[in-house]
C-alpha positions in Angstrom: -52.5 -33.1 -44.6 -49.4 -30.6 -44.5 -47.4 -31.0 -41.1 -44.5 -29.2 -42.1 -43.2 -27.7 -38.9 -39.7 -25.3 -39.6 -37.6 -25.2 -36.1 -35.5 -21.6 -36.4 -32.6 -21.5 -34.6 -32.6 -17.5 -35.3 -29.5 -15.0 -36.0 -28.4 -12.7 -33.3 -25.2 -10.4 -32.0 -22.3 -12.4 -30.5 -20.8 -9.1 -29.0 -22.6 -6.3 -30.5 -23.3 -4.8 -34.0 -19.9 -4.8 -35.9 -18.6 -7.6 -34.4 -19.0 -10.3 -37.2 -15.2 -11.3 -37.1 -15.5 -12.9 -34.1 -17.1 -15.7 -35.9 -13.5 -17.0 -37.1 -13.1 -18.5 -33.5 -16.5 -19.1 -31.9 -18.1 -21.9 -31.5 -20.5 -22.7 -34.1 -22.3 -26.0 -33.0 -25.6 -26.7 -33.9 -28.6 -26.2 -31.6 -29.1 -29.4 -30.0 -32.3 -28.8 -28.5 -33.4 -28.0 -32.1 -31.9 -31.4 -32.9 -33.7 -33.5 -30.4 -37.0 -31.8 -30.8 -36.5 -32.4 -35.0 -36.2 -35.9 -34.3 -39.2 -36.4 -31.7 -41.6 -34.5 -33.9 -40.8 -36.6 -37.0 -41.2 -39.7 -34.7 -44.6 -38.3 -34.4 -45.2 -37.9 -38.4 -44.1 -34.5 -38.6 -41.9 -33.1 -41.5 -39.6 -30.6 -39.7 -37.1 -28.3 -41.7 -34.0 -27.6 -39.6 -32.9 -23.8 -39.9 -29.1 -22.9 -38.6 -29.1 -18.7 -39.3 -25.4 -18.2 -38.0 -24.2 -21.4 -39.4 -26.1 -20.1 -43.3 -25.2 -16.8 -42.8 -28.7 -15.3 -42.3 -30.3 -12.1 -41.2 -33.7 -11.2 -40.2 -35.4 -10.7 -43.5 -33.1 -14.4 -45.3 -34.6 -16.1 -42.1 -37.8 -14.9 -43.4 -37.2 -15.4 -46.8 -36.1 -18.9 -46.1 -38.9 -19.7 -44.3 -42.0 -18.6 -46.1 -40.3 -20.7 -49.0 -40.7 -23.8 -47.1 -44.6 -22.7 -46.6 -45.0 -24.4 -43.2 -47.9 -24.2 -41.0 -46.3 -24.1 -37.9 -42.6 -22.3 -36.7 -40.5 -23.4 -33.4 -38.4 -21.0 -32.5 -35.1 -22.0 -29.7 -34.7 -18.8 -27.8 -31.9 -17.6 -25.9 -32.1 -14.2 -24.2 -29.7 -12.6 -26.7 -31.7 -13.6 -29.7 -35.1 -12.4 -28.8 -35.0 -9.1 -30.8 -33.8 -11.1 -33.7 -36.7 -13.8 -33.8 -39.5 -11.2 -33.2 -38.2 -8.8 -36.3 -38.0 -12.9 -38.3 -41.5 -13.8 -36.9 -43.2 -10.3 -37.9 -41.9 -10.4 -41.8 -43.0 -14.4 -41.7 -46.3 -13.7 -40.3 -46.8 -10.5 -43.1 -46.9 -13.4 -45.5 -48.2 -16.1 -44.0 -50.9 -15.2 -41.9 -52.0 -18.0 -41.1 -49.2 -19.8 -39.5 -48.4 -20.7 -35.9 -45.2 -19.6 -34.2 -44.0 -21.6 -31.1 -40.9 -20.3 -28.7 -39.0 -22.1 -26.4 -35.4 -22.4 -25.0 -33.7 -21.3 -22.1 -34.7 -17.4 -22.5 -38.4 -18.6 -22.4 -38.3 -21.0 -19.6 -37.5 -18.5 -17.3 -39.3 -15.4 -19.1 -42.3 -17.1 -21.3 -44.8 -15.4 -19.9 -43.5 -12.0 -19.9 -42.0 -12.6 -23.6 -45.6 -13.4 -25.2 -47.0 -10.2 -22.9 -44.4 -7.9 -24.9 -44.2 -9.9 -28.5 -47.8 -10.5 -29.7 -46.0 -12.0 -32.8 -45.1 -15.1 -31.0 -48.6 -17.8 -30.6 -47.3 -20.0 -27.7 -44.0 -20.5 -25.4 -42.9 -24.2 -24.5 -41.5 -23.6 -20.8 -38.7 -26.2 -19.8 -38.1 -29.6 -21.8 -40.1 -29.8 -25.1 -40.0 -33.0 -26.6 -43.2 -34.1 -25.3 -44.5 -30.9 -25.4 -44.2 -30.0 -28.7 -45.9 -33.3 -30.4 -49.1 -32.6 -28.4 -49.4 -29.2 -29.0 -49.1 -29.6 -32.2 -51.7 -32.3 -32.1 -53.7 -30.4 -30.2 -54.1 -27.7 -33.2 -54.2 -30.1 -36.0 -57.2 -31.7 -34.0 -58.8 -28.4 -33.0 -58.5 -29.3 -28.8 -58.0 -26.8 -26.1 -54.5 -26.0 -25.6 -55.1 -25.2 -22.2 -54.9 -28.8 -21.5 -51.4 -29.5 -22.8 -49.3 -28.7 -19.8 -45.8 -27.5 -19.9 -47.4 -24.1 -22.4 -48.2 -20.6 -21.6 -51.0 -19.9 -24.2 -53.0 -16.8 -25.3 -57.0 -17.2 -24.0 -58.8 -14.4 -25.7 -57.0 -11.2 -24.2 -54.9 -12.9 -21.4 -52.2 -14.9 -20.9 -52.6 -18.5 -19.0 -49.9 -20.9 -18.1 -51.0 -24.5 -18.1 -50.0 -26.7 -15.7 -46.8 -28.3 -15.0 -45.5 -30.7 -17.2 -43.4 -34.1 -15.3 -40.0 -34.7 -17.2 -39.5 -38.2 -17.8 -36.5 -40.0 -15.9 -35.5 -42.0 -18.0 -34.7 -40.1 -21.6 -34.1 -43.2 -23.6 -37.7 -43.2 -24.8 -36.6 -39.6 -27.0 -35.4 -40.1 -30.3 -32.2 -39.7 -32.3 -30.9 -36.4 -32.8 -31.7 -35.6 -36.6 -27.9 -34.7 -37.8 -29.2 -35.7 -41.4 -31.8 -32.8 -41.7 -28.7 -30.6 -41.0 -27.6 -28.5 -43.9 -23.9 -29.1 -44.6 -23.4 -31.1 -41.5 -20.6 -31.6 -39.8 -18.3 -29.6 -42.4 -20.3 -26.0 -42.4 -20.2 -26.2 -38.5 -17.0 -26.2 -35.7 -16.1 -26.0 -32.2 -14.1 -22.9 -30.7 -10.7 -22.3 -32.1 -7.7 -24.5 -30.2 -11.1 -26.2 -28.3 -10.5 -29.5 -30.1 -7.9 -31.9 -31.3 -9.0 -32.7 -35.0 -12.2 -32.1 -36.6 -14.9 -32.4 -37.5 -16.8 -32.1 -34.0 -20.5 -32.6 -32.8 -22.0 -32.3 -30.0 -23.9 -34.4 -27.5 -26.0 -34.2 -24.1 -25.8 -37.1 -22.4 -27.9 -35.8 -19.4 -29.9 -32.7 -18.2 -30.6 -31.2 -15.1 -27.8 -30.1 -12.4 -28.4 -30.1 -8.6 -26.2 -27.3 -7.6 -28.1 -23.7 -7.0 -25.1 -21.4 -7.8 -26.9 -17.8 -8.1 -25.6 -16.5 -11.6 -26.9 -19.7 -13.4 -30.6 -20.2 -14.7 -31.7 -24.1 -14.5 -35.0 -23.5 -15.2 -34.7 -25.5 -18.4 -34.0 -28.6 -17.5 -34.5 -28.4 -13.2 -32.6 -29.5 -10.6 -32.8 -33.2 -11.0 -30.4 -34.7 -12.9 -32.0 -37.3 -15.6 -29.7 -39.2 -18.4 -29.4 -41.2 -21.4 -28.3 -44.6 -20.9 -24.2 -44.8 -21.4 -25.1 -47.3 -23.9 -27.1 -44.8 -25.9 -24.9 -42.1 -25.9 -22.2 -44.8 -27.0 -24.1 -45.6 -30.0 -24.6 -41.8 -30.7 -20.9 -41.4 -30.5 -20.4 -44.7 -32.9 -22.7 -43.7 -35.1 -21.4 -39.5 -35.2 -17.9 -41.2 -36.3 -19.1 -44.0 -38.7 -21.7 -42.1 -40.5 -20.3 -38.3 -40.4 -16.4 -39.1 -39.9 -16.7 -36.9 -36.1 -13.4 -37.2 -34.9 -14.0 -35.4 -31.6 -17.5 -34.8 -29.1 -17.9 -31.7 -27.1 -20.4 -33.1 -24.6 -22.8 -29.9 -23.2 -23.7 -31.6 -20.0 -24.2 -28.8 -17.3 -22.8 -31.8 -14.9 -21.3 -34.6 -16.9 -20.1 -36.3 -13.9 -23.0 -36.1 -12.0 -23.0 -39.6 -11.7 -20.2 -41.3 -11.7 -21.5 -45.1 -12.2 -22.9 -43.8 -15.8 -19.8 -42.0 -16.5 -17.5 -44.8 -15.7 -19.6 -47.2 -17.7 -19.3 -44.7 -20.6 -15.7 -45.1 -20.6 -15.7 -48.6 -20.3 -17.6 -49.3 -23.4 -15.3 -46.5 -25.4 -12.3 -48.3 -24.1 -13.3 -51.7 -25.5 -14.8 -50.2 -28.8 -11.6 -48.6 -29.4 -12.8 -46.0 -31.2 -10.5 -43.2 -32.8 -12.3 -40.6 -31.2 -11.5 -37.6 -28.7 -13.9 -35.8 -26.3 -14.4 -32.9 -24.0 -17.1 -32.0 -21.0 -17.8 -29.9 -17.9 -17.3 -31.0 -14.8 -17.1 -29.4 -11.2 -14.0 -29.9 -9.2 -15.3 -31.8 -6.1 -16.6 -34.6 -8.2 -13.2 -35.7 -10.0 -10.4 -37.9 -8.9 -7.8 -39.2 -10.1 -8.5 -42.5 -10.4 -11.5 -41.8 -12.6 -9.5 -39.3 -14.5 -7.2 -42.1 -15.3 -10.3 -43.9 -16.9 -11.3 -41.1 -18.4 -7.9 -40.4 -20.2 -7.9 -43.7 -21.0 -11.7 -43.4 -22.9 -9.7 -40.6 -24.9 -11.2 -37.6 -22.5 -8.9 -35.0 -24.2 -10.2 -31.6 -22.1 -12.3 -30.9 -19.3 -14.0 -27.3 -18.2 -14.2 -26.4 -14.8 -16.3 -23.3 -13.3 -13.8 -21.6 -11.8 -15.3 -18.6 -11.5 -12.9 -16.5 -9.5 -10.2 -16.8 -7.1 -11.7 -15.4 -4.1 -13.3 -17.3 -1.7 -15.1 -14.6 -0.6 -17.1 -14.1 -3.9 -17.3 -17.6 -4.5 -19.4 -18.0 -1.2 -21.3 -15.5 -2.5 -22.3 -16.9 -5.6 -23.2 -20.2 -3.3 -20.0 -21.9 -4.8 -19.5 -25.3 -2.6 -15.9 -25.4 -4.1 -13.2 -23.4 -2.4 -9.9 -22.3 -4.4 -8.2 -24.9 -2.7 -9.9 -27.4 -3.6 -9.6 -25.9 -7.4 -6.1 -26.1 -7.5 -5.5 -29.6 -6.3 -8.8 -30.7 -9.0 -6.6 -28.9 -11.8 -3.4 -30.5 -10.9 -5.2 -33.9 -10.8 -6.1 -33.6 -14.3 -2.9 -32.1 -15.1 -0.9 -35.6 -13.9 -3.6 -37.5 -15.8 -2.8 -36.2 -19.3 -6.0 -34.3 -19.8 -6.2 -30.5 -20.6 -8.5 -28.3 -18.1 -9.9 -25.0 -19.2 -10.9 -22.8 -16.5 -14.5 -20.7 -17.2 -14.4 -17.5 -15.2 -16.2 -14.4 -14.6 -15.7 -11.1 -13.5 -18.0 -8.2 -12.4 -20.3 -10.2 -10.1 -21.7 -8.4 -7.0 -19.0 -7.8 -4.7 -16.2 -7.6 -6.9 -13.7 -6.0 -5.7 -10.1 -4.6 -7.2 -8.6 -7.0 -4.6 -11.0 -9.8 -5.7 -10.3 -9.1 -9.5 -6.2 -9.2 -8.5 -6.7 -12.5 -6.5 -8.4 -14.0 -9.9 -5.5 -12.7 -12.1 -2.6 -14.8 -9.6 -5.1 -17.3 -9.6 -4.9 -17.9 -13.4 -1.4 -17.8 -13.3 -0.5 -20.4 -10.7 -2.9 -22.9 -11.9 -1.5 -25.5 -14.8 -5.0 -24.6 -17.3 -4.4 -25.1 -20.3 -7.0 -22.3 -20.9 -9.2 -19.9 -20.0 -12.3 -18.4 -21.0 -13.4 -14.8 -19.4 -16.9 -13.7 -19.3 -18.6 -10.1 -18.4 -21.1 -10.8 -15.7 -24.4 -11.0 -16.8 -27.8 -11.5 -15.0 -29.3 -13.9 -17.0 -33.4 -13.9 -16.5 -34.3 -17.0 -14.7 -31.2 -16.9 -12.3 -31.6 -15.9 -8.4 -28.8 -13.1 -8.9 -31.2 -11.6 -11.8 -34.3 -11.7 -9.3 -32.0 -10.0 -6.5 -30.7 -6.9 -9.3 -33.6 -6.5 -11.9 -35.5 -3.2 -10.5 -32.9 -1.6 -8.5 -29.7 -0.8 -10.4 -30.6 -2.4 -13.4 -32.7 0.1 -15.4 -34.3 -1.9 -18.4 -33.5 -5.3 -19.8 -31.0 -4.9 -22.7 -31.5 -8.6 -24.4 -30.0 -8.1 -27.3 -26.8 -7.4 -25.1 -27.2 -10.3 -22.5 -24.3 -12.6 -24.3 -21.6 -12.5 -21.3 -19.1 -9.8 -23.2 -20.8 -6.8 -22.1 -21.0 -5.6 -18.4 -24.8 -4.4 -18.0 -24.0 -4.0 -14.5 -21.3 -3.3 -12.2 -20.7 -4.0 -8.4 -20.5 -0.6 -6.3 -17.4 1.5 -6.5 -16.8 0.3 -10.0 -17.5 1.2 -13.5 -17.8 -0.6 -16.8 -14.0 1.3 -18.2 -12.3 -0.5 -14.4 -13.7 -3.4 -15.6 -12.5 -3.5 -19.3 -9.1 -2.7 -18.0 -9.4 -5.7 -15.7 -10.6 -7.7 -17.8 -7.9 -7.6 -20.7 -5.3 -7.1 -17.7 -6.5 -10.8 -16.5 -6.7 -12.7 -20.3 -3.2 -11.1 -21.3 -1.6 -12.1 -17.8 -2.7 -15.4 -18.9 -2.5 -15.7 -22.2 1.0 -14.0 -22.5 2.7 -16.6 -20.9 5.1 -19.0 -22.7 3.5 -22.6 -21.6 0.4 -21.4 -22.8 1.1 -20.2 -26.3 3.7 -23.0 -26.6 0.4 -25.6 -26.0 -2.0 -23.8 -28.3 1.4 -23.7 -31.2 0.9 -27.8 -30.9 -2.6 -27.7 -30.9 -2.4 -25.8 -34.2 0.7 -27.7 -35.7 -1.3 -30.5 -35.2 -4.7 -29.2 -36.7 -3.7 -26.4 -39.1 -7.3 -25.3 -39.5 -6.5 -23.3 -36.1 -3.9 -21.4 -37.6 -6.2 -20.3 -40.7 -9.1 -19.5 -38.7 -7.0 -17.6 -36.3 -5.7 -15.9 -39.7 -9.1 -15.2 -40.6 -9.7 -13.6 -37.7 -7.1 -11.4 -37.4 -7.5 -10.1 -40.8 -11.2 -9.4 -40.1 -10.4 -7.9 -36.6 -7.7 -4.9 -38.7 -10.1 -4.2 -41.1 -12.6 -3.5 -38.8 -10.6 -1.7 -36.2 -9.5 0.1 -39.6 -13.1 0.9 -40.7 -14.0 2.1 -36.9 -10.7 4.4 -37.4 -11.5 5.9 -40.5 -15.2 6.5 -39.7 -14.5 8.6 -36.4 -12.1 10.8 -37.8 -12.7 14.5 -38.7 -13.6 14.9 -42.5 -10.5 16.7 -43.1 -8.2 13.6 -41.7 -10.4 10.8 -43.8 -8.1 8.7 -45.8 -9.4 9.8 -49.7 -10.8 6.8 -51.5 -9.1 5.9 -55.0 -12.0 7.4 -56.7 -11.7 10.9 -54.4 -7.8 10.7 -55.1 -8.4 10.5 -59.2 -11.1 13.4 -59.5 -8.8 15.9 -57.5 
């Protein structure tokens, strides 16, 4: 019996079309969903085939290609909202020539939107809503043993000429029972992959989850994913993940994607203990809210060679924070940065700006925010409803006009807060990074980060050199005829 499964982790638009250079100083982890899932399945006696487009340098039709190679009978597909278009033009040339073949979606787009998605994109077969470990293996037994799918819950399914979503699926507590991430089904991994540019001591990186779920309800964020409830992997788990990352791949640093990695801080504390006594030569980063840090566990976690810390920021008005049912106060903000300041551990502040209710005066308050704080640095997003999120539900239908997927990756404003325009917002938005960035402490830190790791420097090199060609293309292609630059063979025939 053939139970090849390929899991797609499709190509899409980090900005917009063009916009490829930006690739130099992204992040370009693997999906760990994908991973997880890749490693439950073949628990199960599955043969998955792990597919990283960005990471291989794949469009639509090499995804397709790539795939209909591999001759599988059944496709995942991880879905966020900005790759949808991407995985429906991949699915539609895969299913052209292999008819037969099943294609599964899931991810954080569909856990929110699977219903809707499968109502407009009859090229996708069935969407895994939330957590799909569990869900995958017994849908996938369900086919191969010719049962109604209707009784798997967790799915919304196709029943003749409807759509039906089958009935909830309870998430284990305890996720110990899941397997191993498969890193060894990776192509070219850890070397063809990296974190963000100056986000990382030394190389190479991974990443790791070592829980799911977050508590808090803040209104931009979608947790329909993983819910409310926070569930985790023992500390002696994720230990050996992180032992085995550095002995078997030669990691050097772990990016831990935890929406709340010190959600608890008995399992966090125990982490650090059992890094502490293993000594190992390793550095790693996490997200972590400002009312649940201090300083005595940022001592330990310093220590455990913790080497940065994000922190949703946000803004620096408390007045739009309250809106975006924020607990945390810009008071308390400051004092959780300077904390892990004295304790020897960087802290980049995540912000955005264009939420409902920004203001001129709010975006200003942001900007001295930035400034005061000791961050080490900063990362600015463009507001962005994301499906699944109470904001979304609150602006989809009135001044939102149509759902622009493709453009839902946090560096485009697809809406903007009365009185203001998108053009006020760009200005405010480069006025805030450069107010930052321009200061001497900061560039002074990120010159040590890259002295110390030169790969910074050449990918910021990269960059750059990408960034004046194209902004030399774009210049060249909007000028009148008469004003082109000639090309050397337009120069030789006159």
């Amino acid at each position: 019996m053939d139970r090849k499964l390929v899991l797609l982790n499709p190509p899409y638009e980090r900005i917009a079309p063009g916009y490829d250079f930006v690739r130099h100083v992204t992040n370009r982890s693997p999906s760990l969903g994908l991973l997880h899932l890749a490693g439950e399945v073949r628990k199960h006696g599955w043969n998955p085939i792990l597919l990283e487009a960005d990471q291989q340098g794949l469009d639509a039709e090499g995804c397709a290609r790539r795939i209909v190679e591999h001759r599988p009978r059944y496709l995942g597909i991880t879905l966020f909202t900005v790759g949808v278009a991407a995985a429906v033009e991949v699915s539609r040339r895969v299913r052209q020539q292999l008819p037969g073949i099943r294609i599964i979606i899931g991810g954080p787009h569909v856990a929110s939107m699977g219903l809707e998605t499968l109502e407009r994109h009859p090229e996708f077969d069935v969407a895994v809503l939330g957590e799909g470990e569990q869900a995958l293996v017994e849908l996938l037994q369900a086919w191969e043993d010719g049962k109604d799918l209707r009784q798997v819950p967790g799915l919304c399914v196709r029943d003749q000429d409807r759509l039906q979503q089958t009935g909830p699926r309870v998430n284990p507590k305890v996720l110990d029972e899941f397997a191993d991430p498969a890193w060894d089904l990776l192509d070219d991994f850890p070397s063809g992959f990296n974190g963000a540019i100056f986000d990382f001591p030394r190389g190479p990186v991974a990443t790791l989850a070592a829980s799911r779920g977050c508590p808090f309800l803040c209104r931009f964020c979608d947790t329909s994913t993983f819910g409310a409830t926070v569930r985790a992997f023992s500390p002696p788990r994720v230990f050996q993940w992180m032992k085995r990352l550095h002995q078997e791949y030669g990691i050097r640093h772990i990016q831990f994607v935890d929406d709340l990695f010190l959600a608890s801080r008995r399992r966090a504390t125990e982490l650090c203990h059992l890094l502490v006594e293993a000594k190992l030569p390793l550095t790693w980063s996490c997200a972590a809210r400002v009312d649940t840090v201090h300083p005595d566990l940022l001592a330990l976690m310093r220590k455990a060679g913790c080497w940065e810390i994000s922190f949703g920021l946000e803004s620096g008005s408390n007045a739009l924070l309250q809106q975006m049912d924020k607990s945390a106060r810009v008071e308390r903000s400051e004092q959780a940065i300077r904390w892990t300041a004295q304790a020897g551990i960087r802290s980049k502040g995540l912000f955005m700006l264009g939420y409902p209710g920004e203001t001129p005066e709010t975006m200003e308050q942001t900007r001295q925010f930035v400034r005061r704080l000791p961050l080490s640095m900063m990362n600015l997003t463009k507001f962005t409803p994301y499906p699944g999120s109470p904001i979304y539900q609150d602006l989809f239908g009135t001044r939102i006009r149509e759902q622009d997927w493709p453009r839902m990756n946090g560096m485009n404003f697809l809406w903007t807060p009365e009185n203001l325009d998108a053009k006020t917002l760009d200005r405010w938005y480069r006025k805030i990074l450069s107010s930052f960035y321009r200061q001497p402490r900061v560039n002074l830190h990120l010159a040590r980060i890259g002295f110390r790791n030169p790969s910074h420097f050449i990918r910021l090199g990269r960059f750059l050199r990408a960034y004046l060609r194209f902004r030399w293309q774009k210049k060249r292609s909007s000028a009148p005829p008469s004003h082109r630059p000639q090309s050397l063979y337009q120069k030789a025939a006159s």
